[in-house]
C-alpha positions as CSV (number, residue, x, y, z in Angstrom):
1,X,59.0,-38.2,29.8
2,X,60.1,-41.2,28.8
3,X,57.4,-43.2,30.8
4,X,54.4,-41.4,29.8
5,X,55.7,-42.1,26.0
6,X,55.8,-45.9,27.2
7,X,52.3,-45.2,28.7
8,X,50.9,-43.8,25.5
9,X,51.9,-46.7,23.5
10,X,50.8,-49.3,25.6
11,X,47.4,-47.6,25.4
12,X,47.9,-47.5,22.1
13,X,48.0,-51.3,21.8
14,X,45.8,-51.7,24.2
15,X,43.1,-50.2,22.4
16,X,43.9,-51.8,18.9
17,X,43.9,-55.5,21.2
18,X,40.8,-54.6,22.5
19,X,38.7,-53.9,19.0
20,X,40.2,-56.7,17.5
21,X,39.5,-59.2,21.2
22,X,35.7,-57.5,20.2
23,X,35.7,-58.6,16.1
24,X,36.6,-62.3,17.7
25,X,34.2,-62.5,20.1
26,X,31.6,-60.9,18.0
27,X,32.5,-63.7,14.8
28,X,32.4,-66.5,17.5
29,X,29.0,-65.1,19.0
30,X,27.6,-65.0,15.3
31,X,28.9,-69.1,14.6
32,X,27.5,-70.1,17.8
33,X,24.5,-68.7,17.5
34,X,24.1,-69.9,14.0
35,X,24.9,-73.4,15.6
36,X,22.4,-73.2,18.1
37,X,19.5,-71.8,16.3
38,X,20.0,-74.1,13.3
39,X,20.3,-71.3,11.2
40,X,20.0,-72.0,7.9
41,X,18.7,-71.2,4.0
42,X,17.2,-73.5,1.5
43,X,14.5,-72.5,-1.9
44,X,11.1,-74.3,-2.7
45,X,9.5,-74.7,-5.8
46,X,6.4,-73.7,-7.6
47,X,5.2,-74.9,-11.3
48,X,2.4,-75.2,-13.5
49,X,1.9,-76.2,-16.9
50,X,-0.9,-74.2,-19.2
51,X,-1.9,-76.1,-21.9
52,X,-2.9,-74.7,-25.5
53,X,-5.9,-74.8,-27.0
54,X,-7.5,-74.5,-30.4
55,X,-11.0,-73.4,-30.0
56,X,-13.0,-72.0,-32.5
57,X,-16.8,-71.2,-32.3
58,X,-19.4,-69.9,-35.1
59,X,-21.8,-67.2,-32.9
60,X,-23.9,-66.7,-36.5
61,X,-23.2,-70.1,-38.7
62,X,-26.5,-70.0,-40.9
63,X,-27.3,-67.5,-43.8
64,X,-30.7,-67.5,-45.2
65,X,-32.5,-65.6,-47.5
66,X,-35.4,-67.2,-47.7
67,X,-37.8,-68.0,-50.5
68,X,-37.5,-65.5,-53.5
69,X,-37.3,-65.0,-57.3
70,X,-35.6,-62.5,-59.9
71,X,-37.8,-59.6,-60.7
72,X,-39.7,-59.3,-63.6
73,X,-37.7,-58.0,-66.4
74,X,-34.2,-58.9,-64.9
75,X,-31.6,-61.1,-65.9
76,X,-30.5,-61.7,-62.4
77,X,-30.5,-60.5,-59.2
78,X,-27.7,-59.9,-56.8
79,X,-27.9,-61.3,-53.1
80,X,-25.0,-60.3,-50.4
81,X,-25.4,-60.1,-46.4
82,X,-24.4,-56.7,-45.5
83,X,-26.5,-55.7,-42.5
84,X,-28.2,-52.9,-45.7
85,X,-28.7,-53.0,-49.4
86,X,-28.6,-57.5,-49.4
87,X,-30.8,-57.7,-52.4
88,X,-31.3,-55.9,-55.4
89,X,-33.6,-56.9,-58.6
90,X,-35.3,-59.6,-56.4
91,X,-37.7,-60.4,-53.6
92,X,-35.4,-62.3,-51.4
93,X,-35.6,-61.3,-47.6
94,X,-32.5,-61.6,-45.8
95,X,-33.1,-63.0,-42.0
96,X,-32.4,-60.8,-39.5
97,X,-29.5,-62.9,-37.5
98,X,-27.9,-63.3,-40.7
99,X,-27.1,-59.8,-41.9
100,X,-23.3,-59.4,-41.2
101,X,-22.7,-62.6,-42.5
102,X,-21.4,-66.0,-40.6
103,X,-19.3,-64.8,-37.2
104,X,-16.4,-66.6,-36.0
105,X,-14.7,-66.1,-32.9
106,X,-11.6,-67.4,-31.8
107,X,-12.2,-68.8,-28.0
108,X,-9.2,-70.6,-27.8
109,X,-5.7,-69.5,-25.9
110,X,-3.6,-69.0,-29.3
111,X,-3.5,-67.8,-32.1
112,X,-4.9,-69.9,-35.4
113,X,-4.8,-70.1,-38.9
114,X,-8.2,-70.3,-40.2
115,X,-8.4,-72.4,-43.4
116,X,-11.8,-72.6,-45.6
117,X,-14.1,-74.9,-48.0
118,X,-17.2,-75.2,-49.4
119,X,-18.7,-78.1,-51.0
120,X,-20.3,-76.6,-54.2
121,X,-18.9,-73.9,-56.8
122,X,-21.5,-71.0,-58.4
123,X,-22.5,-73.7,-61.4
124,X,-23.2,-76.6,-58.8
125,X,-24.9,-74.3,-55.5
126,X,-26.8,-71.7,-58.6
127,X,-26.9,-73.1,-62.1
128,X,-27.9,-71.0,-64.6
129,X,-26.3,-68.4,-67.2
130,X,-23.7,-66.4,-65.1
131,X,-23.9,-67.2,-61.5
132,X,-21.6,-66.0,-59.1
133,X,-21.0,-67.6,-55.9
134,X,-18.5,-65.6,-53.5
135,X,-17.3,-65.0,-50.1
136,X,-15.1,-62.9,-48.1
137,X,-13.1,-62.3,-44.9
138,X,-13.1,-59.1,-43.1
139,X,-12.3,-58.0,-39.1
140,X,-15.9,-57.5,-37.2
141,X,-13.1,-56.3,-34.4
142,X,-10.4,-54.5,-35.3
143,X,-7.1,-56.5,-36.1
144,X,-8.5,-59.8,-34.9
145,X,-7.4,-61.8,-38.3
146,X,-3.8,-60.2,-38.8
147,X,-3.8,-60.6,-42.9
148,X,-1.1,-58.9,-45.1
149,X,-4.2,-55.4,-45.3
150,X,-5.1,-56.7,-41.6
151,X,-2.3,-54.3,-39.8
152,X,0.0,-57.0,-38.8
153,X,4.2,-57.5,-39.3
154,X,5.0,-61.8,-40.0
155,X,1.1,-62.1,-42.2
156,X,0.6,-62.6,-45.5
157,X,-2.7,-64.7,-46.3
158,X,-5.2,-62.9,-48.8
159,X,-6.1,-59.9,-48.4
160,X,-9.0,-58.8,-46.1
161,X,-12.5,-57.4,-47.8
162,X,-11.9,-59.0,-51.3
163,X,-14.2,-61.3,-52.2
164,X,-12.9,-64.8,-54.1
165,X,-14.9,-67.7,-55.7
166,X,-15.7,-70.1,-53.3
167,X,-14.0,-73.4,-54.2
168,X,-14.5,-76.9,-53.0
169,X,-10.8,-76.9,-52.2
170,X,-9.3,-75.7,-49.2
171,X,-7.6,-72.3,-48.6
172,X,-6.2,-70.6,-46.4
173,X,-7.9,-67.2,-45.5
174,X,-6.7,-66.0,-42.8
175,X,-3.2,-66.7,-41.6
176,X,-2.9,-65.4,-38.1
177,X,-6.3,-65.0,-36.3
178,X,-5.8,-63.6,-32.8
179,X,-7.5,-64.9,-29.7
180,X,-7.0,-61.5,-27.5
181,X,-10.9,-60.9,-25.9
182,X,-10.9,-57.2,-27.6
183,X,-9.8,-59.0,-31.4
184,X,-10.9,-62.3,-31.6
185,X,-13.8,-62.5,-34.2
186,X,-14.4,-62.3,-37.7
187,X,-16.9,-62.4,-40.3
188,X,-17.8,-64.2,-43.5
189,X,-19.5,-62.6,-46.4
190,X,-21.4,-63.9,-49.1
191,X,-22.1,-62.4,-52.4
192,X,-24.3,-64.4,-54.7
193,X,-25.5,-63.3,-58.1
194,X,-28.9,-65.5,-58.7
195,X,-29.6,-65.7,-62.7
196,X,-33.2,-66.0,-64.1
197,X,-32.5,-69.1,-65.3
198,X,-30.7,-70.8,-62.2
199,X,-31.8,-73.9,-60.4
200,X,-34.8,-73.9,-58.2
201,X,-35.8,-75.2,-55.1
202,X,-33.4,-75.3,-51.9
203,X,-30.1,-74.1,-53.0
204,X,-28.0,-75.0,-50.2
205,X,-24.1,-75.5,-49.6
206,X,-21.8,-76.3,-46.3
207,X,-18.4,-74.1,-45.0
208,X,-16.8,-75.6,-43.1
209,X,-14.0,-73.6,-41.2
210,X,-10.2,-75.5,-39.9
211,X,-8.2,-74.3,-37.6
212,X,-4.9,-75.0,-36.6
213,X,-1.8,-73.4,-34.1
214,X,-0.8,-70.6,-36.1
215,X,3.3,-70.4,-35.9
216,X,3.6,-66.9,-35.9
């Protein structure tokens, strides 16, 4: 009795020597295999740098009526470039390419802030009794200039669709002008009101359009 309870522990041990003889053997295989092979781990590197740029481009940058006068019997006569209804109470014809006014798209990789100026005010570019010289901003695709009626959070800038004097001074028009393919253009109206007495010959003026990094 007393042997086989020596027997059983010795097998006991046995056992527990031999699983723990394995874990040794099994660690030193692993080192010495690592040494061999030259086992070993190390990371790489890949960079680039994208640089910005501020790209505008005018795909429609001339507006022309043409040659014209007030009708008969007027006092003035009202000139705008929707694509319909761009003259009343004269003979002007708006040119095809130019209904929907000047087009602007942003071609660039971010986001500007548009800035505008003309060179001439309704007395200087018209003359006359009562001119009116005016222009607008408005989205030709949705959301591309992000104004505070544009549908965009961080924009104030003027309102979109309201049409201002234009100024020889430069202002701001449109604060945060996206350069996303599906929102990247915008258009410039014109309303001009043309009075019987106004200068004649080529009435002409020049916009010019600044861009810059928008920081929003």
């Amino acid at each position: 009795m007393v042997n086989s309870k020596l027997l059983s522990v010795m097998v006991v041990v046995v056992v527990i020597i031999s699983l723990f003889s394995v874990g040794l053997v099994y660690l030193s295989a692993r080192s010495l295999f690592s040494a061999i092979s030259g086992y070993a781990t190390s990371t790489g590197e890949a960079n680039l740098t994208v640089e910005s740029a501020v790209i505008i481009n005018f795909t429609t940058n001339t507006i022309s009526w043409g040659s014209g006068r007030v009708n008969s019997g007027y006092s003035s006569a009202g000139l705008n470039t929707y694509e319909t209804g761009n003259v009343t109470n004269g003979n002007w014809t708006l040119s095809a390419a130019s209904r929907g006014g000047l087009r602007i798209q942003n071609i660039g990789n971010v986001n500007v802030t548009l800035n505008l100026s003309g060179t001439k005010t309704a007395a200087t570019m018209i003359g006359g009794t009562g001119p009116s010289y005016k222009w607008n901003i408005s989205n030709f695709e949705t959301h591309s200039c992000r104004n505070s009626t544009g549908g965009a959070a961080a924009s104030n800038g003027l309102p979109l669709d309201n049409f201002y004097d234009v100024n020889t001074t430069t202002t701001e028009f449109c604060r945060f002008f996206q350069f996303n393919d599906s929102q990247d253009t915008i258009r410039i109206d014109f309303n001009l009101t043309i009075p019987s007495d106004s200068l004649t010959g080529v009435l002409t003026d020049t916009i010019t359009v600044t861009a810059f990094s928008s920081p929003y």
